[in-house]
C-alpha angles and dihedrals in degrees: 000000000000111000119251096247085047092049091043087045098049084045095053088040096053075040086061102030081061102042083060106052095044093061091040087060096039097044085055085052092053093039094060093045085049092049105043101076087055080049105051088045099046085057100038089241121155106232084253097057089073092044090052110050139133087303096083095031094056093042089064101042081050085056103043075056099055098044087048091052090045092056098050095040083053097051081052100046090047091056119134 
């Protein structure tokens, strides 16, 4: 059996390891809100440029794809 000050000690250390990781994690969260408008000014980009990006463009180039594949794969597949 683990003695009580090593238990209590084991608890406040995973306590801390959370706590800093947590404001590791919050503080990057904050860092990028608080650079992209430098950002954004220092290129010349519109705010929805960024949210609007590759992402959505190549989603649906990926599902014109799969519609035109289908298709094919069912008039095979159709065949007499």
């Amino acid at each position: 059996m683990v003695p009580a000050t090593s238990a209590v000690r084991l608890r406040l250390g995973i306590v801390a390891i959370v706590f800093v990781t947590m404001a590791v994690g919050v503080n990057a969260r904050t860092a990028f809100s608080l650079l992209l408008p430098p950002i954004l000014d220092e290129f010349g980009w519109d705010r929805g440029v960024t949210a609007d990006g590759p992402w959505p463009r190549a989603e649906v180039a990926r599902a014109r794809e799969l519609l035109e594949s289908s298709a094919v794969i069912g008039k095979l597949l159709l065949k007499p």
